[in-house]
C-alpha positions in Angstrom: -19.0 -19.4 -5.6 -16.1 -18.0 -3.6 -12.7 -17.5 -5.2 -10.1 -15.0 -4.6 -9.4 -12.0 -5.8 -5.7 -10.9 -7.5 -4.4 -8.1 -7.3 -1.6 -5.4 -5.9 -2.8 -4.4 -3.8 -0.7 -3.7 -4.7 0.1 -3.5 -4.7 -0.6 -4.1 -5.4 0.8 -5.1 -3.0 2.3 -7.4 -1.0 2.6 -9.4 1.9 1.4 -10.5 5.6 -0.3 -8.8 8.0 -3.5 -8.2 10.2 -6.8 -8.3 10.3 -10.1 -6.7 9.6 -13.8 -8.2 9.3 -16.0 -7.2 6.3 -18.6 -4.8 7.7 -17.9 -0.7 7.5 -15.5 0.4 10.0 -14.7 3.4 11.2 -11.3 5.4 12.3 -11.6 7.2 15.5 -13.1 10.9 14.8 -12.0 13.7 16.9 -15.0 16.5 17.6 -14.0 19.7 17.3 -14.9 22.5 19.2 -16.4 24.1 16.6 -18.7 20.9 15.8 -20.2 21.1 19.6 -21.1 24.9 19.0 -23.7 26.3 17.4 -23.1 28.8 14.9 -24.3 31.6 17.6 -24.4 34.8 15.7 -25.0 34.7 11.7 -24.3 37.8 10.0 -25.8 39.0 7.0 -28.2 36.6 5.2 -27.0 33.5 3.4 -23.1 34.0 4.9 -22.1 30.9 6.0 -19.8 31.0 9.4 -16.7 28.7 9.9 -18.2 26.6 12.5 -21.3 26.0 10.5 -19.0 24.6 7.5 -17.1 22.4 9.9 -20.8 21.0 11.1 -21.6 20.5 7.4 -18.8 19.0 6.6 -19.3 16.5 9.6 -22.1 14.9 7.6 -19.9 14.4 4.8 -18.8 10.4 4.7 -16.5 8.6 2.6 -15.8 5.3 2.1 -13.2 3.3 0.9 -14.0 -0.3 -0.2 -11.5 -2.6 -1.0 -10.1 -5.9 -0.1 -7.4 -7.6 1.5 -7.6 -5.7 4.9 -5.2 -8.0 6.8 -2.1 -7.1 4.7 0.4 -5.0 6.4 1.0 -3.3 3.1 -3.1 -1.8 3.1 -2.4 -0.1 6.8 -1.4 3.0 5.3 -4.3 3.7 3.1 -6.4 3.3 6.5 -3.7 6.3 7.9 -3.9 8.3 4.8 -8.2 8.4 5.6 -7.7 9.2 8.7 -5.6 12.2 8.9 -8.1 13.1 5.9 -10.9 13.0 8.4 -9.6 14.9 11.2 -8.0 18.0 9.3 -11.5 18.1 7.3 -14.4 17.3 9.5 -15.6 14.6 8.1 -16.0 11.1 8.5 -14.1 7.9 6.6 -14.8 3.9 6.8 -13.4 1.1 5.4 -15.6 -1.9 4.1 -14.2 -5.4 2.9 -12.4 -8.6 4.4 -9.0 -9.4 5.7 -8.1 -11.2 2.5 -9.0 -11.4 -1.2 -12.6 -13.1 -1.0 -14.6 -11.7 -4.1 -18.4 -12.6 -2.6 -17.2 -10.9 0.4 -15.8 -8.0 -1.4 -19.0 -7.4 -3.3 -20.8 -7.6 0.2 -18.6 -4.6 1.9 -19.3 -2.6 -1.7 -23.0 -3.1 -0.9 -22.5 -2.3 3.1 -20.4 0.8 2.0 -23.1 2.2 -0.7 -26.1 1.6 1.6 -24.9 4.2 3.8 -25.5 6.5 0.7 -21.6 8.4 1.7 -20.8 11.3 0.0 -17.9 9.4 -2.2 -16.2 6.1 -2.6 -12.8 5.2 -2.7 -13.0 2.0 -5.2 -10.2 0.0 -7.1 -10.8 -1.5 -10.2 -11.0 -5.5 -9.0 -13.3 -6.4 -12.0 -16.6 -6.5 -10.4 -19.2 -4.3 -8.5 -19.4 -2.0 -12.1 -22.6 -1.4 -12.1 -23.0 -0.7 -8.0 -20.4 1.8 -8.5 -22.8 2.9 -11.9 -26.1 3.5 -10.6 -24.2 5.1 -7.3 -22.4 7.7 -9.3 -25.5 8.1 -11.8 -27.9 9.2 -8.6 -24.7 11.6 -7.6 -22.3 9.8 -5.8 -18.5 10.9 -6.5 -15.9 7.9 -7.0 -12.4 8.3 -6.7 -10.5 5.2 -8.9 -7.9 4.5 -6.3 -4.0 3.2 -7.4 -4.3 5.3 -10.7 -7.0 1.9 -11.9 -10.2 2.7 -14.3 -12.8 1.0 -15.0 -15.9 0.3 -17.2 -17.7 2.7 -15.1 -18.0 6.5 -14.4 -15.0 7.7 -12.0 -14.9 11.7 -10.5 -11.1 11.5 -10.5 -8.5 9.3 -10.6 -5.9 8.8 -7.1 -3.0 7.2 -7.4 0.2 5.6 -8.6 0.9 6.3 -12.7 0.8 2.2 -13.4 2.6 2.3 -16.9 5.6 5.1 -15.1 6.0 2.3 -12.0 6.7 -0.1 -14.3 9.5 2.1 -16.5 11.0 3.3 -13.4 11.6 -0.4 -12.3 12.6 -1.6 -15.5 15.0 1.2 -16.1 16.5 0.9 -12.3 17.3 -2.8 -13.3 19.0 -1.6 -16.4 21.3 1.0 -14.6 22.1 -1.5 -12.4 22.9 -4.3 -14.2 23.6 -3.3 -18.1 21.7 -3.7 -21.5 22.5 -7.6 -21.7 20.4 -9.8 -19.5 17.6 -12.9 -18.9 15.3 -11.6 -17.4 11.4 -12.9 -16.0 8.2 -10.8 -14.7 5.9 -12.1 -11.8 3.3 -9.9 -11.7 -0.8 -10.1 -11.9 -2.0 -10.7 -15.5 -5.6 -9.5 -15.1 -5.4 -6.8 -12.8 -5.5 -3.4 -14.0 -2.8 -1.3 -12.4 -0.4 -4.7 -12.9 -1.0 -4.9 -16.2 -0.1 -1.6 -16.7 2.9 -1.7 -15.2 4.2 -4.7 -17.4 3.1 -2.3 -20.4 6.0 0.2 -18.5 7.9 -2.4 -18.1 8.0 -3.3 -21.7 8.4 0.2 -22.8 11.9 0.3 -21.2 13.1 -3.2 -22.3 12.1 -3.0 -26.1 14.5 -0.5 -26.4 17.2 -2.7 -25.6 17.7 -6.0 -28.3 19.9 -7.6 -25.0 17.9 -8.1 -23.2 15.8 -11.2 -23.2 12.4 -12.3 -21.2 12.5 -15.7 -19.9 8.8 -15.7 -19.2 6.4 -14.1 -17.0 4.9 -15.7 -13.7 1.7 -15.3 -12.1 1.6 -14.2 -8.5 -1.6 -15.8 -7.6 -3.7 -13.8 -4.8 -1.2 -15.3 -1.7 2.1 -15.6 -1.1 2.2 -19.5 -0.5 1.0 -19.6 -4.7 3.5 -16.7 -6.0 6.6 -18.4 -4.0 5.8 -21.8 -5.5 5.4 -20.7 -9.1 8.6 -18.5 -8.3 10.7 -21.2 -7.1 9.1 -23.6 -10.3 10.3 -21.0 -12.4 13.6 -20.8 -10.9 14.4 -24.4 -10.8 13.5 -24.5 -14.5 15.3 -21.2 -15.8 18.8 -21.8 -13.6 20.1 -19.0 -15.9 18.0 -16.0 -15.0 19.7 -12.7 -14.1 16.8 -10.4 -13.0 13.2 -10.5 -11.7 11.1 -7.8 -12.0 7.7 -8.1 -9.5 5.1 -5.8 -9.6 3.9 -6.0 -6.0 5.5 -6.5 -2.4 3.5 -9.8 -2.1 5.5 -11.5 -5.4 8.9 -9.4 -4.4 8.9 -11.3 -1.2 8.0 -14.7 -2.9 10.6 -14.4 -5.4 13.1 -13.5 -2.6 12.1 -16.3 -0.6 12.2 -18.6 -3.0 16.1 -17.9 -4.4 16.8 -17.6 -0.3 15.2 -21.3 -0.3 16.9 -22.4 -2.9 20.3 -21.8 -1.2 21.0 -19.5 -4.6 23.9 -16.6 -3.0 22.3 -13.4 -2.3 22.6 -10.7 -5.0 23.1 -12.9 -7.9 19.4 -13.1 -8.9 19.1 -9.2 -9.0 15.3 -8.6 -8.0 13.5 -5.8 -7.9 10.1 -5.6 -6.1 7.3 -3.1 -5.4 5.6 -1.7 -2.2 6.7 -2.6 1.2 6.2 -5.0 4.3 8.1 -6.5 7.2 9.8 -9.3 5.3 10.1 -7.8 2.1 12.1 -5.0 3.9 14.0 -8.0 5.8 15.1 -9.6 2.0 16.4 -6.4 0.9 19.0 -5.9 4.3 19.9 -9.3 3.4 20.7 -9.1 -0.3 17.9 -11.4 -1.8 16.0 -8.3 -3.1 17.7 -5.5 -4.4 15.3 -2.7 -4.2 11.5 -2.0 -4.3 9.9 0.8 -5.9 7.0 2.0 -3.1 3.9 3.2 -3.1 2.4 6.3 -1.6 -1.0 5.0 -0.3 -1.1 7.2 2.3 -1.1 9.9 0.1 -3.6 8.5 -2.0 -6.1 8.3 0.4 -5.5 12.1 1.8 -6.0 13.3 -1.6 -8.6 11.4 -2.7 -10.9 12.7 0.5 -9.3 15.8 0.0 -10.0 16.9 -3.6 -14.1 14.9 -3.0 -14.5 17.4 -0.4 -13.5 20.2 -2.4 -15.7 19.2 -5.0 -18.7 19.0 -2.7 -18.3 22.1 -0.9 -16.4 24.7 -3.6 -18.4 27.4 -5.6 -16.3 26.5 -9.1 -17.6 26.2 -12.2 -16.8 26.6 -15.9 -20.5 26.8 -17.0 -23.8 28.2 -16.1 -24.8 24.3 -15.1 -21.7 22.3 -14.9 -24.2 19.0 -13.8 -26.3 19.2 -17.0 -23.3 19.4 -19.1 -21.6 16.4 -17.4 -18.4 18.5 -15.8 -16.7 18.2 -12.8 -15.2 21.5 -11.7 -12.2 19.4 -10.2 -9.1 17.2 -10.6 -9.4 14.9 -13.0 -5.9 12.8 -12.4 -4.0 13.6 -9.1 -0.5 11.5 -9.3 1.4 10.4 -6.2 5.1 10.2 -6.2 7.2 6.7 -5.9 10.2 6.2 -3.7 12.7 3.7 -3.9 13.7 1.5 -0.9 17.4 -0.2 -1.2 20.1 -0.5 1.7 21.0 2.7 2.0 18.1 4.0 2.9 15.9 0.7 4.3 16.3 2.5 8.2 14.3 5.2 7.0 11.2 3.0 6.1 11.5 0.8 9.0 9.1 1.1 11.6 6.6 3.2 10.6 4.0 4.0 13.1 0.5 5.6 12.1 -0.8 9.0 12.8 -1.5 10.1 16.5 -4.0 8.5 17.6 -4.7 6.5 14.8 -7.3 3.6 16.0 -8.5 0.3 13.9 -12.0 -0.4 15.1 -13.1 -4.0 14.8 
């Protein structure tokens, strides 16, 4: 039975943007020089030359599987693997649809994992635990992707520090607007990384007795659902002062909504997450105050990155770090957040992808 997934995507995410079928796609791959030729003189036995150890690492794959494809928001991830795969040698697809359809989620999992890659990028969406399982259990690496967990084995963890997203926004709404305020939360109240970052956001605001919480909306997986239950809640709490949302996708929903409602920009004082088009359009016009961003980019680099290393270093802290259950690598590699406002929204407007960056249908 369909349904849709919800999520971030976080940042989770966000907003509107284009689009991407389900099946694994690939970024463009550059051959180097050293891939075309033949390690022509080895020198003494078992040393490995640098052009043999960019032809190994050509064989090395990675995957990341995920959802929601078409959102503007996801593009960086997409930029973030391919940069990965042209300064490393190796190879890096994408699997999963345009939007947040679970069956075909599931089916992009299965498409990515058949290909046997040498690691996964996977978020924690609540299903496909036991693919990811028996993957990493026959020696597959998985990198948890937005700082998410799960009820299965993860290499490392990439990503955004969930509960810290949520103090930082919670504490930049304090500085802003003082210790006495009605406040509300739209976020996504089963996803991992969003419920973590209420838990952040609660760890600020029980400090202050002030401040009070109206309620909490759901975002829903699309913005048409999180702008109608923000402008329900709206209509019904006239007296709200601040709106904290978890994701670009329910920033730009609550936005819209007050913009709808012909309430003056700037008196509902909103603070969003991520980044897209018209999110960054609310905050030149005053509806959204700030957003705190993500670095998916980044998370995607360094989740390739440090798999690789893994793979291919000669580390180790015992004399069988595989029977012991050790992985002679990061276990937690943070990415930093910036915060968009006016002053600087020119800087994050118009962002174009790496050189010769290519999505292949």
């Amino acid at each position: 039975m369909k349904k849709s997934l919800i999520w971030l995507v976080c940042v989770v995410l966000v907003v509107s943007f284009a689009f991407f079928g389900i099946g694994c796609k690939t970024t463009t791959e550059t051959t180097t020089a050293a891939e075309e030729t033949t390690a022509a003189e080895a020198t003494a036995a078992g040393e490995t030359t640098a052009a043999e150890s960019v032809v190994a690492a050509s064989d090395e794959l990675y995957i990341w599987s995920c959802f929601y494809w078409g959102l503007e928001v996801m593009k960086p991830y997409l930029w973030g693997g391919y940069v990965a795969a042209q300064e490393l040698g190796v190879k890096f697809e994408y699997t999963g649809p345009t939007d947040g359809d679970a069956d075909k989620t599931l089916a992009g999992l299965e498409a990515g994992l058949a290909k046997n890659p040498t690691g996964i990028l996977w978020l924690n969406i609540g299903m496909g635990d036991k693919l990811v399982t028996d993957y990493f259990n026959a020696g597959g690496m998985i990198a948890g992707m937005n700082g998410t967990t799960g009820e299965y084995p993860q290499t490392l963890t990439v990503g955004t520090d969930n509960v810290y997203y949520g103090a930082q926004q919670a504490q930049y709404m304090v500085d802003q607007m003082g210790e006495t305020l009605k406040i509300a939360i739209m976020t996504l109240p089963t996803a991992d990384n969003h419920i973590k970052r209420v838990a952040g956001v609660n760890s600020v605001l029980e400090k202050y007795s002030g401040i009070t919480v109206l309620g909490t909306m759901d975002q829903t997986g699309d913005s048409t659902g999180a702008a109608a239950n923000a402008s329900a809640f709206i209509a019904a709490n006239p007296d709200v002062q601040a709106i904290i949302c978890t994701s670009a996708l329910g920033g730009a929903a609550v936005g819209r909504a007050i913009k709808e409602a012909g309430i003056e920009p700037g008196k509902i004082f909103v603070i969003a997450g991520d980044m897209d088009q018209e999110l960054l359009d609310l905050i030149e016009e005053g509806y959204v105050s700030a957003s705190l961003a993500q670095s998916f980019a980044v998370e995607t680099y360094y989740a390739i990155l440090a798999m690789h290393t893994i793979k291919n270093s000669s580390l180790h802290v015992s004399n069988d770090d595989k029977a012991i259950g050790f992985t002679a690598g990061p276990a937690n590699i943070i990415t930093a957040l910036p915060f968009i406002n006016k002053d600087n929204l020119q800087y994050f407007r118009g962002l174009t992808p790496p050189e010769g960056f290519v999505e292949n249908e």
